[in-house]
C-alpha positions as CSV (number, residue, x, y, z in Angstrom):
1,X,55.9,-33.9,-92.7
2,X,57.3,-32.3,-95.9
3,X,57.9,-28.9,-94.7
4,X,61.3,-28.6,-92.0
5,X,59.6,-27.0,-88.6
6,X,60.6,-26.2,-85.4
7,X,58.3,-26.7,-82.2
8,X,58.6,-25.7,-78.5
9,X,57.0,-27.9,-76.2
10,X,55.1,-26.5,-72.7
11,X,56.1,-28.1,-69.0
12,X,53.8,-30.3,-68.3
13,X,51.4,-33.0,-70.1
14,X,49.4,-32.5,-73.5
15,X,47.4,-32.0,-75.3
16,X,48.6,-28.4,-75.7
17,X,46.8,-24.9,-76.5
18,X,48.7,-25.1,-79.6
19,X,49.6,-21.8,-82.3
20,X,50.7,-22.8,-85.5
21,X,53.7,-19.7,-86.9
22,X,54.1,-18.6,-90.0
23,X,57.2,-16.7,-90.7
24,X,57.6,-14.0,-92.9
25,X,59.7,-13.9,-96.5
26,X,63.3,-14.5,-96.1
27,X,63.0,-15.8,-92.6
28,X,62.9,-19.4,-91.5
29,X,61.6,-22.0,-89.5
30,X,63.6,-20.5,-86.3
31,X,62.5,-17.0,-86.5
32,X,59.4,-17.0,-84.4
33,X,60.1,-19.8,-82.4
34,X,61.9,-17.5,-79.6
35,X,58.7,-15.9,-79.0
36,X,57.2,-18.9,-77.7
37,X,58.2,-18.6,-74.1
38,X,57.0,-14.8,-73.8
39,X,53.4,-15.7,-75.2
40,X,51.0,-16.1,-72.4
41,X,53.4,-17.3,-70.3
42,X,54.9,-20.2,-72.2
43,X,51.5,-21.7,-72.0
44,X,51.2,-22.7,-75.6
45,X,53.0,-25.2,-77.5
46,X,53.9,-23.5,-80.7
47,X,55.2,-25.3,-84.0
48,X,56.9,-23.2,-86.8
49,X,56.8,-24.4,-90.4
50,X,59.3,-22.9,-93.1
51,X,58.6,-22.1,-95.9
52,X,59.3,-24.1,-99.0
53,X,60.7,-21.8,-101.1
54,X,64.6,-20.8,-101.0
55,X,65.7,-17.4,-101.3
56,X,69.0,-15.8,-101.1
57,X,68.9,-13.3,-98.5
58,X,72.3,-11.3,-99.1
59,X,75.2,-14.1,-97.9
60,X,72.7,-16.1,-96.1
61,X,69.8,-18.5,-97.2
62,X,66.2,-17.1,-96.2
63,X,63.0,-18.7,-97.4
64,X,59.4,-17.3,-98.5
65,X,55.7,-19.1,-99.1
66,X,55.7,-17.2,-102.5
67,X,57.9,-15.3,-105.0
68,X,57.7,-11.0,-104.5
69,X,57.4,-10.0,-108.2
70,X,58.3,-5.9,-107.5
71,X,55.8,-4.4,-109.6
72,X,53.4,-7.1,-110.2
73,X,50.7,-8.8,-108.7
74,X,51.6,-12.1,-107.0
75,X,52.0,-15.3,-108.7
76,X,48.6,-16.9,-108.3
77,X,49.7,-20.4,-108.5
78,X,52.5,-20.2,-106.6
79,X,49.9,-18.7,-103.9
80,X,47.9,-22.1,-104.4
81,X,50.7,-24.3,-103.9
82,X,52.3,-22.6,-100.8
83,X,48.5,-22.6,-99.6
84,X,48.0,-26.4,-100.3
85,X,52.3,-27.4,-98.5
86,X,50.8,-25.0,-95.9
87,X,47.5,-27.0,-95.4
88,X,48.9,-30.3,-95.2
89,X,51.5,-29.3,-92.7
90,X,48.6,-28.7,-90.3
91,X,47.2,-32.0,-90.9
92,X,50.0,-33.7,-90.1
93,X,51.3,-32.1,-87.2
94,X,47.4,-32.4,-85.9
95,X,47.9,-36.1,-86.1
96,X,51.8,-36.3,-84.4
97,X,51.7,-33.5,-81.8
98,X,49.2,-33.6,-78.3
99,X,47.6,-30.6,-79.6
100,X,44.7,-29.4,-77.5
101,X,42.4,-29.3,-81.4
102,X,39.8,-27.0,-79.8
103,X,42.4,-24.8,-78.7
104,X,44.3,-24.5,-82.1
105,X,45.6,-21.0,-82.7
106,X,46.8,-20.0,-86.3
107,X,49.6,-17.0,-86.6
108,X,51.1,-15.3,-89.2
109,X,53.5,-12.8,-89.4
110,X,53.6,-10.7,-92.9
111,X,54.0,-13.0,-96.1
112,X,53.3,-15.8,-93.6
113,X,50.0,-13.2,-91.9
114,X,48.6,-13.6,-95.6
115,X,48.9,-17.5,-95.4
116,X,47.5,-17.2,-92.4
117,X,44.5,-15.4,-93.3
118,X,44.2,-17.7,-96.5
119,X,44.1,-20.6,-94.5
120,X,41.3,-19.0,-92.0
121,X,39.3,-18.1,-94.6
122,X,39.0,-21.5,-96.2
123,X,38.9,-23.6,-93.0
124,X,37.5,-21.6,-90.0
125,X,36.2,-23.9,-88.0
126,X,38.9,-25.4,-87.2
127,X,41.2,-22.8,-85.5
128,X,39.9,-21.1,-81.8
129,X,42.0,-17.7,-82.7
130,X,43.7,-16.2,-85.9
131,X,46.6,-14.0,-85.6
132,X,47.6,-11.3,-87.7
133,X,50.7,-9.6,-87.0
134,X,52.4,-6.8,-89.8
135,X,50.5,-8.0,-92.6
136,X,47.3,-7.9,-95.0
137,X,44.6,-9.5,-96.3
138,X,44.2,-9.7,-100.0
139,X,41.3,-8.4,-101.0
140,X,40.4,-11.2,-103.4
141,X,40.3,-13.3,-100.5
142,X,36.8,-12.8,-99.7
143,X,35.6,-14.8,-102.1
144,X,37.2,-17.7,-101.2
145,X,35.1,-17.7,-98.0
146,X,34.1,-21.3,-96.9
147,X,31.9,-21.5,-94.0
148,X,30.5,-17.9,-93.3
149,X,28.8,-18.0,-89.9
150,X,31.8,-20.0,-88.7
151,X,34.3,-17.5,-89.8
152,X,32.1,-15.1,-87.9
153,X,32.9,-16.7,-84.3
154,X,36.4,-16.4,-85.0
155,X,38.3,-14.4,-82.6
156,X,41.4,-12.5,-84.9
157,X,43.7,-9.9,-83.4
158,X,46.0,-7.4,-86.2
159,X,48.8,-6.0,-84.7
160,X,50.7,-3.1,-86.9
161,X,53.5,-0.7,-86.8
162,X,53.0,2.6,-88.2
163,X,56.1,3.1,-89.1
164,X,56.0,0.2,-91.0
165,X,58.2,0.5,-94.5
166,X,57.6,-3.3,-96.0
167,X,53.5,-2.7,-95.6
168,X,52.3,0.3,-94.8
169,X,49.8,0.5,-92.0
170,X,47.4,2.0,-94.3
171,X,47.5,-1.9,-95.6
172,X,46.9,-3.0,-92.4
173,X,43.7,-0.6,-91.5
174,X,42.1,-1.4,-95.2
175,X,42.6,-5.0,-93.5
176,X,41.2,-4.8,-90.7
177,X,38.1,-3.1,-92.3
178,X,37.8,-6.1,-94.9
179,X,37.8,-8.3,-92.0
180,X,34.2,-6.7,-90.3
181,X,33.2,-6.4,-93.8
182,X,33.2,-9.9,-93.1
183,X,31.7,-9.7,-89.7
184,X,34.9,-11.5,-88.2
185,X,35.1,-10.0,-84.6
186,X,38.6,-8.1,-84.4
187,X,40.4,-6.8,-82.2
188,X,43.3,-4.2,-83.6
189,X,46.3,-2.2,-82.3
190,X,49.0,0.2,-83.5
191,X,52.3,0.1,-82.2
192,X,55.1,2.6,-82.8
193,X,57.3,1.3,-84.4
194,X,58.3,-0.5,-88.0
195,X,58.0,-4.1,-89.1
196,X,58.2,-6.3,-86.1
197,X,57.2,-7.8,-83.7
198,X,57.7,-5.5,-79.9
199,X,57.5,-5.9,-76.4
200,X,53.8,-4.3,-76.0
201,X,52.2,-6.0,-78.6
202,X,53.4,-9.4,-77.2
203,X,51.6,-8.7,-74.2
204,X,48.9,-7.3,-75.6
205,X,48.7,-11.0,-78.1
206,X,49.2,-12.5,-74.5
207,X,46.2,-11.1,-73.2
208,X,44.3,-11.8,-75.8
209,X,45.2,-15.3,-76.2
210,X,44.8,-16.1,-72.8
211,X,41.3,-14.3,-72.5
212,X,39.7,-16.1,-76.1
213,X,41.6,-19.3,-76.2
214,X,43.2,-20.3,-72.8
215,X,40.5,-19.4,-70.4
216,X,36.7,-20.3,-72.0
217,X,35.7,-23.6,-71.1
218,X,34.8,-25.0,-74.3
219,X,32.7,-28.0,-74.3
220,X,33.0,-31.7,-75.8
Protein backbone atom coordinates (compact mmCIF):
# COMPACT_ATOMS: atom_id res chain seq x y z
CA UNK A 1 0.00 0.00 0.00
CA UNK A 2 1.76 3.20 -1.07
CA UNK A 3 0.07 5.63 1.09
CA UNK A 4 1.35 5.29 5.19
CA UNK A 5 -2.17 4.59 7.25
CA UNK A 6 -3.23 3.93 10.43
CA UNK A 7 -6.12 1.40 11.30
CA UNK A 8 -8.05 0.50 14.54
CA UNK A 9 -9.31 -2.83 14.67
CA UNK A 10 -12.88 -3.83 16.59
CA UNK A 11 -13.10 -6.75 19.48
CA UNK A 12 -14.12 -9.48 17.97
CA UNK A 13 -13.88 -11.42 14.49
CA UNK A 14 -14.16 -9.80 10.83
CA UNK A 15 -15.12 -8.92 8.47
CA UNK A 16 -15.71 -5.36 9.89
CA UNK A 17 -18.30 -2.47 9.17
CA UNK A 18 -15.43 -0.63 7.94
CA UNK A 19 -15.04 3.62 7.39
CA UNK A 20 -12.31 4.59 5.37
CA UNK A 21 -10.91 8.55 6.99
CA UNK A 22 -9.69 11.10 5.13
CA UNK A 23 -7.89 13.78 7.03
CA UNK A 24 -7.87 17.20 6.36
CA UNK A 25 -4.72 19.57 4.98
CA UNK A 26 -1.81 19.64 7.31
CA UNK A 27 -3.01 16.81 9.41
CA UNK A 28 -1.96 13.12 9.12
CA UNK A 29 -2.60 9.73 9.15
CA UNK A 30 -3.16 9.83 13.15
CA UNK A 31 -5.48 12.63 13.30
CA UNK A 32 -8.92 10.89 13.03
CA UNK A 33 -7.86 7.71 14.16
CA UNK A 34 -8.81 8.67 17.99
CA UNK A 35 -12.33 9.01 16.98
CA UNK A 36 -12.64 5.52 16.21
CA UNK A 37 -13.58 4.23 19.55
CA UNK A 38 -16.40 6.94 20.12
CA UNK A 39 -18.10 6.08 16.71
CA UNK A 40 -20.96 3.86 17.19
CA UNK A 41 -19.58 2.36 19.87
CA UNK A 42 -16.22 1.22 18.54
CA UNK A 43 -18.21 -0.92 16.28
CA UNK A 44 -16.44 -0.06 13.08
CA UNK A 45 -13.01 -0.86 12.09
CA UNK A 46 -11.67 2.34 10.65
CA UNK A 47 -8.44 2.79 8.52
CA UNK A 48 -6.83 6.32 8.04
CA UNK A 49 -4.76 7.07 4.86
CA UNK A 50 -2.36 10.17 4.75
CA UNK A 51 -1.98 12.10 2.47
CA UNK A 52 0.79 12.11 0.05
CA UNK A 53 1.75 15.42 -0.05
CA UNK A 54 4.26 17.12 2.64
CA UNK A 55 3.68 20.32 4.02
CA UNK A 56 5.32 22.34 6.57
CA UNK A 57 2.92 23.06 9.18
CA UNK A 58 4.89 25.83 11.36
CA UNK A 59 7.86 23.49 13.19
CA UNK A 60 6.10 20.46 12.54
CA UNK A 61 5.46 18.26 9.28
CA UNK A 62 1.65 18.17 8.25
CA UNK A 63 0.47 16.66 4.93
CA UNK A 64 -2.48 17.59 2.32
CA UNK A 65 -4.20 15.54 -0.78
CA UNK A 66 -3.65 18.83 -2.79
CA UNK A 67 -1.71 22.09 -2.83
CA UNK A 68 -4.07 25.43 -1.38
CA UNK A 69 -3.11 28.02 -4.06
CA UNK A 70 -4.63 31.38 -1.89
CA UNK A 71 -6.31 33.09 -4.49
CA UNK A 72 -6.64 30.62 -7.17
CA UNK A 73 -8.58 27.83 -8.14
CA UNK A 74 -7.11 24.39 -7.24
CA UNK A 75 -4.59 22.61 -9.15
CA UNK A 76 -6.64 20.30 -11.39
CA UNK A 77 -4.09 17.75 -11.83
CA UNK A 78 -2.83 17.65 -8.64
CA UNK A 79 -6.76 16.97 -7.78
CA UNK A 80 -6.44 13.87 -10.35
CA UNK A 81 -3.49 12.41 -8.82
CA UNK A 82 -4.50 12.66 -5.10
CA UNK A 83 -7.86 11.19 -6.46
CA UNK A 84 -6.24 8.25 -8.38
CA UNK A 85 -3.27 7.56 -4.74
CA UNK A 86 -6.69 7.85 -3.01
CA UNK A 87 -8.47 5.21 -5.18
CA UNK A 88 -5.96 2.73 -5.10
CA UNK A 89 -5.47 2.85 -1.36
CA UNK A 90 -9.10 1.60 -1.15
CA UNK A 91 -8.35 -1.29 -3.36
CA UNK A 92 -5.74 -2.43 -1.57
CA UNK A 93 -6.84 -2.19 1.80
CA UNK A 94 -10.21 -3.99 0.37
CA UNK A 95 -8.04 -6.89 -0.50
CA UNK A 96 -5.71 -7.08 3.09
CA UNK A 97 -8.21 -6.00 5.69
CA UNK A 98 -11.68 -8.40 6.84
CA UNK A 99 -13.71 -5.61 5.73
CA UNK A 100 -17.44 -6.22 5.87
CA UNK A 101 -17.51 -4.71 1.66
CA UNK A 102 -21.32 -4.18 1.90
CA UNK A 103 -20.83 -2.25 4.87
CA UNK A 104 -18.00 0.08 3.65
CA UNK A 105 -18.30 3.55 4.91
CA UNK A 106 -16.31 6.44 3.20
CA UNK A 107 -15.37 9.82 5.49
CA UNK A 108 -13.89 12.86 4.97
CA UNK A 109 -13.13 15.60 6.93
CA UNK A 110 -12.49 19.09 4.92
CA UNK A 111 -9.71 18.86 2.10
CA UNK A 112 -10.02 15.08 2.81
CA UNK A 113 -14.47 15.71 2.81
CA UNK A 114 -13.77 16.82 -0.88
CA UNK A 115 -11.83 13.53 -1.72
CA UNK A 116 -14.34 12.00 -0.21
CA UNK A 117 -17.12 13.32 -2.21
CA UNK A 118 -14.90 12.86 -5.37
CA UNK A 119 -14.44 9.38 -4.73
CA UNK A 120 -18.40 8.87 -4.08
CA UNK A 121 -19.31 10.51 -7.03
CA UNK A 122 -17.21 8.31 -9.39
CA UNK A 123 -17.73 4.97 -7.57
CA UNK A 124 -21.09 4.86 -5.58
CA UNK A 125 -21.86 1.63 -5.59
CA UNK A 126 -19.39 0.58 -3.72
CA UNK A 127 -19.69 2.46 -0.37
CA UNK A 128 -23.00 1.77 2.12
CA UNK A 129 -22.62 5.54 3.67
CA UNK A 130 -20.63 8.83 2.66
CA UNK A 131 -19.56 11.14 5.22
CA UNK A 132 -19.10 14.65 5.09
CA UNK A 133 -17.89 16.46 7.90
CA UNK A 134 -16.58 20.56 7.60
CA UNK A 135 -16.20 20.46 4.07
CA UNK A 136 -17.70 21.06 0.37
CA UNK A 137 -18.43 19.70 -2.75
CA UNK A 138 -17.06 21.28 -5.77
CA UNK A 139 -19.38 22.26 -7.88
CA UNK A 140 -17.69 20.90 -11.04
CA UNK A 141 -18.15 17.66 -9.48
CA UNK A 142 -21.38 16.91 -10.85
CA UNK A 143 -20.28 16.11 -13.98
CA UNK A 144 -18.11 13.62 -13.13
CA UNK A 145 -21.20 11.54 -11.93
CA UNK A 146 -20.77 7.74 -12.76
CA UNK A 147 -23.61 5.69 -11.90
CA UNK A 148 -26.68 8.05 -11.20
CA UNK A 149 -29.44 5.88 -9.74
CA UNK A 150 -26.70 4.29 -7.59
CA UNK A 151 -25.51 7.54 -6.29
CA UNK A 152 -29.11 8.09 -5.45
CA UNK A 153 -29.40 5.16 -2.74
CA UNK A 154 -26.52 6.57 -1.11
CA UNK A 155 -27.05 7.45 2.44
CA UNK A 156 -24.59 10.91 3.08
CA UNK A 157 -24.60 12.87 6.30
CA UNK A 158 -22.82 16.81 6.29
CA UNK A 159 -22.00 17.90 9.52
CA UNK A 160 -20.88 21.90 9.80
CA UNK A 161 -19.87 24.49 12.19
CA UNK A 162 -21.26 27.80 11.78
CA UNK A 163 -18.68 29.37 13.09
CA UNK A 164 -16.55 27.89 10.83
CA UNK A 165 -13.49 30.27 9.61
CA UNK A 166 -11.49 27.72 7.06
CA UNK A 167 -15.04 27.08 5.10
CA UNK A 168 -17.71 28.98 5.75
CA UNK A 169 -21.04 27.22 6.42
CA UNK A 170 -22.52 29.04 3.70
CA UNK A 171 -20.00 26.46 1.66
CA UNK A 172 -21.37 23.80 3.42
CA UNK A 173 -25.34 24.66 2.83
CA UNK A 174 -24.59 25.48 -1.15
CA UNK A 175 -23.33 21.72 -0.57
CA UNK A 176 -25.71 20.20 0.72
CA UNK A 177 -28.17 21.70 -1.84
CA UNK A 178 -25.85 20.37 -4.84
CA UNK A 179 -26.09 17.11 -3.27
CA UNK A 180 -30.35 16.77 -3.65
CA UNK A 181 -29.76 18.54 -6.79
CA UNK A 182 -28.37 15.25 -7.28
CA UNK A 183 -31.15 13.40 -5.54
CA UNK A 184 -28.51 11.89 -2.97
CA UNK A 185 -30.67 11.39 0.22
CA UNK A 186 -28.94 13.68 2.99
CA UNK A 187 -29.14 14.09 6.09
CA UNK A 188 -27.53 17.65 7.51
CA UNK A 189 -26.67 19.31 10.88
CA UNK A 190 -25.22 22.59 12.20
CA UNK A 191 -23.20 22.66 15.16
CA UNK A 192 -21.96 25.63 17.05
CA UNK A 193 -18.97 25.76 16.88
CA UNK A 194 -15.75 26.28 14.23
CA UNK A 195 -13.86 23.78 12.30
CA UNK A 196 -14.03 20.49 13.95
CA UNK A 197 -15.13 17.76 14.74
CA UNK A 198 -17.53 17.99 18.55
CA UNK A 199 -19.01 15.83 20.91
CA UNK A 200 -22.79 16.19 19.54
CA UNK A 201 -22.08 15.67 16.06
CA UNK A 202 -20.20 12.41 16.96
CA UNK A 203 -23.21 11.06 18.23
CA UNK A 204 -25.34 12.31 15.99
CA UNK A 205 -22.63 10.42 13.04
CA UNK A 206 -23.17 7.54 15.61
CA UNK A 207 -26.75 7.38 15.14
CA UNK A 208 -26.69 7.66 11.81
CA UNK A 209 -24.21 5.07 11.12
CA UNK A 210 -25.58 2.66 13.18
CA UNK A 211 -29.27 3.22 11.76
CA UNK A 212 -28.06 3.15 7.69
CA UNK A 213 -25.09 0.91 7.80
CA UNK A 214 -24.89 -1.26 11.03
CA UNK A 215 -28.44 -2.25 11.46
CA UNK A 216 -30.18 -3.11 7.70
CA UNK A 217 -29.80 -6.53 6.88
CA UNK A 218 -28.47 -6.39 3.61
CA UNK A 219 -28.70 -9.29 1.49
CA UNK A 220 -26.16 -11.63 -0.48
Amino acid sequence: MRLIHTHYEPAGAGPYPTIIAMHGFGANALDLLGLAPYIAEGRFMVICPQAPLEVPIGPTQGYAWFPIRMGSPPDRQAIDQAGAAAEEFIDRALARYPIDQRKLVLLGFSQGGMMAYRAAVRNPSRYAALVALSTWFPPELKDEVADPPALEALPTMVQHGRGDDMIEIARGRASVETLRSLRIPVTFREYDCGHEITADGLQDLSQFLTEKVLSPIISL
